[in-house]
N, CA, C and O of each residue as an XYZ file, in Angstrom:
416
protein
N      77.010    106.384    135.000
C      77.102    105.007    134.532
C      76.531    104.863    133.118
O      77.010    104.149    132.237
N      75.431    105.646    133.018
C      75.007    105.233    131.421
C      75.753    106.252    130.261
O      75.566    106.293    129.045
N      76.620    107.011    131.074
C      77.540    107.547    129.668
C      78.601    106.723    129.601
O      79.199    106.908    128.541
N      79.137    105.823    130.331
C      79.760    104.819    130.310
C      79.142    103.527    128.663
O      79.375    102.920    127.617
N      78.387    103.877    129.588
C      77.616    102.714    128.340
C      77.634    103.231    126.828
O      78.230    102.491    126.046
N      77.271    103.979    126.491
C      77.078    104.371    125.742
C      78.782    104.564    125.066
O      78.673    104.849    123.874
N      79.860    104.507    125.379
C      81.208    104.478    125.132
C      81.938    102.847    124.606
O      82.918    102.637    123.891
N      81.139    102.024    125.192
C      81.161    100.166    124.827
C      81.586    100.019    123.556
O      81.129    100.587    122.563
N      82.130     99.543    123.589
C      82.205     98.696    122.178
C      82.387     97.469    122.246
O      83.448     96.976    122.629
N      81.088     96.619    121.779
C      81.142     95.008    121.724
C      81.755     94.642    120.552
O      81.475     94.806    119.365
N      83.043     93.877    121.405
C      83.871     93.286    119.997
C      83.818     91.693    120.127
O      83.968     90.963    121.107
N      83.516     91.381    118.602
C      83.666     89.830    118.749
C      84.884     89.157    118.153
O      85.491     89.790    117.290
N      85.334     87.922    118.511
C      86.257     87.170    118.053
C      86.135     86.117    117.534
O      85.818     85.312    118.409
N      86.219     85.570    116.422
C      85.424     84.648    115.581
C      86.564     83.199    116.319
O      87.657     83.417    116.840
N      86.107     82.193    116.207
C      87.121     81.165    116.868
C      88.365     81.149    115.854
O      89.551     81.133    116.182
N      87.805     81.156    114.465
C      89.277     81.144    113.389
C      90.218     82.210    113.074
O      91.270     82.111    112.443
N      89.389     83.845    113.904
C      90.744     84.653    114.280
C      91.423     84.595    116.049
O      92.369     85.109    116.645
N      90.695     83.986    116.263
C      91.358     83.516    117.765
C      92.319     82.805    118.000
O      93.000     82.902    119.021
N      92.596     81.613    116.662
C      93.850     80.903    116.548
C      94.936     81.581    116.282
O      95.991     80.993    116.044
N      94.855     82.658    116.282
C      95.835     83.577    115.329
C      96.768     83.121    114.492
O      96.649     81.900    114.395
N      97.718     83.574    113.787
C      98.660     83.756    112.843
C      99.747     83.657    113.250
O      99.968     84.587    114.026
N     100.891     82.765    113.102
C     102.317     83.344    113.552
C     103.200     83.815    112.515
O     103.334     83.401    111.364
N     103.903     84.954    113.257
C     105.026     85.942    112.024
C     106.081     85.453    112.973
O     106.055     84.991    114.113
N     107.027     85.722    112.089
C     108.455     86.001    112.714
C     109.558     86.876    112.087
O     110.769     86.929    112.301
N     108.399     87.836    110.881
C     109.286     89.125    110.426
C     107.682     89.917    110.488
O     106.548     89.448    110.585
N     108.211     91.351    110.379
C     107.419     92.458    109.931
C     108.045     93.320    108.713
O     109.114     93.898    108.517
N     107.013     93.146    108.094
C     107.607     94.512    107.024
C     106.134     95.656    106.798
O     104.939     95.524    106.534
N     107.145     96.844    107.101
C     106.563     98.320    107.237
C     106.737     98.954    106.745
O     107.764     99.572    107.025
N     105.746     99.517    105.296
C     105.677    100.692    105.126
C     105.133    101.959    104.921
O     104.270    101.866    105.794
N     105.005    102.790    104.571
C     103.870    103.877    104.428
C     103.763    104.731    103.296
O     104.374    104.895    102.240
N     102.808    105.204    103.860
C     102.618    106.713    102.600
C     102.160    107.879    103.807
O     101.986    107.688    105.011
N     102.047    109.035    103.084
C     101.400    109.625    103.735
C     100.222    109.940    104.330
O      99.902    110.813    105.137
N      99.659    109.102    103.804
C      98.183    108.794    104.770
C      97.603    107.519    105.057
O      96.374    107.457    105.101
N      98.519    106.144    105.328
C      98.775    105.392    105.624
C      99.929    104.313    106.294
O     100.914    104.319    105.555
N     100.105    103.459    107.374
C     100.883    102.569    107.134
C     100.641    101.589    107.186
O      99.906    101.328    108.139
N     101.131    100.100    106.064
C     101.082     99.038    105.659
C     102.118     98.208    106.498
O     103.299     98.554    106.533
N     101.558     96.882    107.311
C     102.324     95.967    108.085
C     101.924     94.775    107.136
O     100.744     94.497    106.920
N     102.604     94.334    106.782
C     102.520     92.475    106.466
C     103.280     92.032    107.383
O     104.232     92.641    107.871
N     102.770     90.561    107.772
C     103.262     89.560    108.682
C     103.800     88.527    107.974
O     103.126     87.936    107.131
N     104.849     88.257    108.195
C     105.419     87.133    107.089
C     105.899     85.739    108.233
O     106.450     85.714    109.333
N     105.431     84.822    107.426
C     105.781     83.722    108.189
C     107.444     82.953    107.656
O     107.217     81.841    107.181
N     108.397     83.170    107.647
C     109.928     83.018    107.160
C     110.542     81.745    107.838
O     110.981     81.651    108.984
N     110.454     80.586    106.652
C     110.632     79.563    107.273
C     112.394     79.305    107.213
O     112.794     79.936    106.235
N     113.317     78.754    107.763
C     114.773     78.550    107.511
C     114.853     77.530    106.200
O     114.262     76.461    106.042
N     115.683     78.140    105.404
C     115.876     77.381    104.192
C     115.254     77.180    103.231
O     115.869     76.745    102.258
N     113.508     77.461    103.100
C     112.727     78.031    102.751
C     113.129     79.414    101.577
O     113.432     80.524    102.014
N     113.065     79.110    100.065
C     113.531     80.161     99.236
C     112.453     80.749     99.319
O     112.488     81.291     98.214
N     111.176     81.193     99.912
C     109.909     81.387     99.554
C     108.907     81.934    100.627
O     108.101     81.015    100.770
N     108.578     82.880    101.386
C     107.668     82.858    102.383
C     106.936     83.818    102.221
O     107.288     84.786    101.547
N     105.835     83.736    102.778
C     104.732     84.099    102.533
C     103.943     85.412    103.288
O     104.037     85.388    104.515
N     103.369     86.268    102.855
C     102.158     86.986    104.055
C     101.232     86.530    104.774
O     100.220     86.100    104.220
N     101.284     86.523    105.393
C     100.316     85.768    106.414
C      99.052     86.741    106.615
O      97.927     86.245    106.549
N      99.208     88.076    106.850
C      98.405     88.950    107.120
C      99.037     90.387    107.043
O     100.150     90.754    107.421
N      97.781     91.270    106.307
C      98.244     92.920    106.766
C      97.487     93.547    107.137
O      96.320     93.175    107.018
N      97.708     94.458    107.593
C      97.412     95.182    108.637
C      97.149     97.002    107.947
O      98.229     97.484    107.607
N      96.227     97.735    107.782
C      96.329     98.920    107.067
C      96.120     99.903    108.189
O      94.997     99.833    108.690
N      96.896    100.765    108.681
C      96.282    101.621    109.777
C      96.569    103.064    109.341
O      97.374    103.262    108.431
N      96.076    103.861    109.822
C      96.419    105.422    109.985
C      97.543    106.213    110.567
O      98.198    105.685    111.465
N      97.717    106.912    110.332
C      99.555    107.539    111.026
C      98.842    107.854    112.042
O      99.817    108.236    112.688
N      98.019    108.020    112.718
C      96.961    108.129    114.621
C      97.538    106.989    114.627
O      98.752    106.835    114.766
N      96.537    105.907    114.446
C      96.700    104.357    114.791
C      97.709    103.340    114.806
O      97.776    102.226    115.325
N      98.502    104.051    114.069
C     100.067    103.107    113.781
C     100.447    104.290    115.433
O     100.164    103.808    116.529
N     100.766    105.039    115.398
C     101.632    105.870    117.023
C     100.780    105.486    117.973
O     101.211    105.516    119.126
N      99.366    105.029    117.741
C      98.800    104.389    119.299
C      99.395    102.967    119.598
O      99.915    102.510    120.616
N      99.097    102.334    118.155
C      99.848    101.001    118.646
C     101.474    100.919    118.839
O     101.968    100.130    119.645
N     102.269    101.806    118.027
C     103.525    102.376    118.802
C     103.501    102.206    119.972
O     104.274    101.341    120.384
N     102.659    102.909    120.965
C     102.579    103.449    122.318
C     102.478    102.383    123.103
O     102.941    102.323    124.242
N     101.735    101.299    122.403
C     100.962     99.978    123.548
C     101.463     99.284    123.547
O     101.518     98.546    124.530
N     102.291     99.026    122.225
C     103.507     98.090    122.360
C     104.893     98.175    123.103
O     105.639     97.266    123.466
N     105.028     99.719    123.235
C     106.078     99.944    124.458
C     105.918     99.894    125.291
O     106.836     99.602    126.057
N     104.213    100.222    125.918
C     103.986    100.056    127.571
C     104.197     98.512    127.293
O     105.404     98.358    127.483
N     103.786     97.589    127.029
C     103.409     96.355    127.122
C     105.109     95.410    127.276
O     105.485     94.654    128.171
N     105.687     95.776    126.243
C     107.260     95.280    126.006
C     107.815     95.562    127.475
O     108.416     94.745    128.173
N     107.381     97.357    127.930
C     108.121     97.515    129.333
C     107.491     96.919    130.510
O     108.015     96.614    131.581
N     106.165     96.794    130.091
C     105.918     95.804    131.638
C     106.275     94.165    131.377
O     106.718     93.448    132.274
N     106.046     93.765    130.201
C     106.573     92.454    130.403
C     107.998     92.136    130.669
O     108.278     91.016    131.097
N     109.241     93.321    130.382
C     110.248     93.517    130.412
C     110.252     93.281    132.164
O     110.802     92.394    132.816
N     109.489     94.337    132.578
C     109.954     94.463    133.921
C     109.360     93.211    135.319
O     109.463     93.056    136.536
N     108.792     92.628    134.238
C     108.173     91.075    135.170
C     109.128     89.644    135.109
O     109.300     88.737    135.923
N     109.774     89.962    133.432
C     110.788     88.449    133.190
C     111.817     88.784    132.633
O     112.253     88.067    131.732
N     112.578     90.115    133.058
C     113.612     90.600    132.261
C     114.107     91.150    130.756
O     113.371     90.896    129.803
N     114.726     91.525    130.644
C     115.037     91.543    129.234
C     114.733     91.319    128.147
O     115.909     91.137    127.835
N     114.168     91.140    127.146
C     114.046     90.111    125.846
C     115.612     90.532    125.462
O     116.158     91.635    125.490
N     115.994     89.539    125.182
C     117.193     89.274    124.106
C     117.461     89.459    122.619
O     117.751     88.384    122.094
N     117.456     90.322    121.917
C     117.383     90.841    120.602
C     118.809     89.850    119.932
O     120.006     90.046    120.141
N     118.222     88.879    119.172
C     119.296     88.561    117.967
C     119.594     88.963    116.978
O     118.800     88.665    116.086
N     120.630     89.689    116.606
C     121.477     90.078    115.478
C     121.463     89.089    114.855
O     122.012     88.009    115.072
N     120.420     89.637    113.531
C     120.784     89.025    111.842
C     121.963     88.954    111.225
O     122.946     89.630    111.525
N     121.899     88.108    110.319
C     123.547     88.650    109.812
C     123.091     88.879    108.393
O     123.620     88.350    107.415
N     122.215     89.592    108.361
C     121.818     90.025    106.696
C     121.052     89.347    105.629
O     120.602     89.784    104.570
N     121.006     87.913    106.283
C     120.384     86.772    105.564
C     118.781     86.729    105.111
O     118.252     85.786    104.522
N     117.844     88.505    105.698
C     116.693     88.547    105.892
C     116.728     89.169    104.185
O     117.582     90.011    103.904
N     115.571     88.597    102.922
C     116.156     89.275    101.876
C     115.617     90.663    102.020
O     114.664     90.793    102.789
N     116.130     91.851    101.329
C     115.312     93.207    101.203
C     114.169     92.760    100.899
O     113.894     91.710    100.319
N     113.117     94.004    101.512
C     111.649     93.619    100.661
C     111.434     95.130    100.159
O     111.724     95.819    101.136
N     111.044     96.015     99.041
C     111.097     97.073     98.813
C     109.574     97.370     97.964
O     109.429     96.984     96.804
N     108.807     97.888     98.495
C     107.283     98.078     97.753
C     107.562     99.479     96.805
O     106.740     99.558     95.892
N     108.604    100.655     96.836
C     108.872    101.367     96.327
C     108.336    102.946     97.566
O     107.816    103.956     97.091
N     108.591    102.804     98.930
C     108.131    103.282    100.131
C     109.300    102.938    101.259
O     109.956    101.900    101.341
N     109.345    103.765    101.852
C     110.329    104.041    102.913
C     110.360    102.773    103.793
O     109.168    102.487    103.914
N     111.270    101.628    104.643
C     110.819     99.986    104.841
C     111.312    100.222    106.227
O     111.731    101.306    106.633
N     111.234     99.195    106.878
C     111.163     98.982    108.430
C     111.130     97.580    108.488
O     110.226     96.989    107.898
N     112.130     96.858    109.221
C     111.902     95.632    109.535
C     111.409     95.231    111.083
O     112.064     95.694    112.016
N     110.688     94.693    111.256
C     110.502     94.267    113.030
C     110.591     93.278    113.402
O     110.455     93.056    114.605
């Protein structure tokens, strides 16, 4: 039990990151010893939107959260079905930092 303990990590949550942020694009990219997520908040009609937040992780830490986001997608998948993926029709503009891109 007390090597247990000793493994803890007390994490806190401040109330003003508890409200969180809403995205409704991702843009991803990397280097080789990093990858960069911004959260963009993309309003309709809107010539203009913004980062909301980024995210800097490690090529470890970007494939763990890879990993948790697929268990998680497949169990919520397998409790309320499907998510429904909508096809863009291109209207998302490129975003290009001069690094390989990923949209989510």
């Amino acid at each position: 039990m007390e090597e247990k303990k000793k493994n803890q990590i007390n994490i806190e949550l401040s109330e003003e990151v508890a409200e969180g942020t809403y995205s409704n694009l991702a843009i991803i990219t990397h280097s080789h010893a990093e990858f960069i997520i911004d959260f963009v908040k993309l309003m309709p009609g809107a010539p203009k939107a913004k980062v909301k937040s980024r995210i800097i992780l490690t090529p470890e830490h970007a494939k763990r959260l890879y990993k948790a986001l697929h268990d998680n997608l497949r169990k919520f998948e397998s409790l309320h079905g499907p998510i429904k993926e909508t096809k863009t029709d291109g209207t998302i503009p490129p975003f290009s930092f001069g690094a390989p891109t990923a949209q989510a």
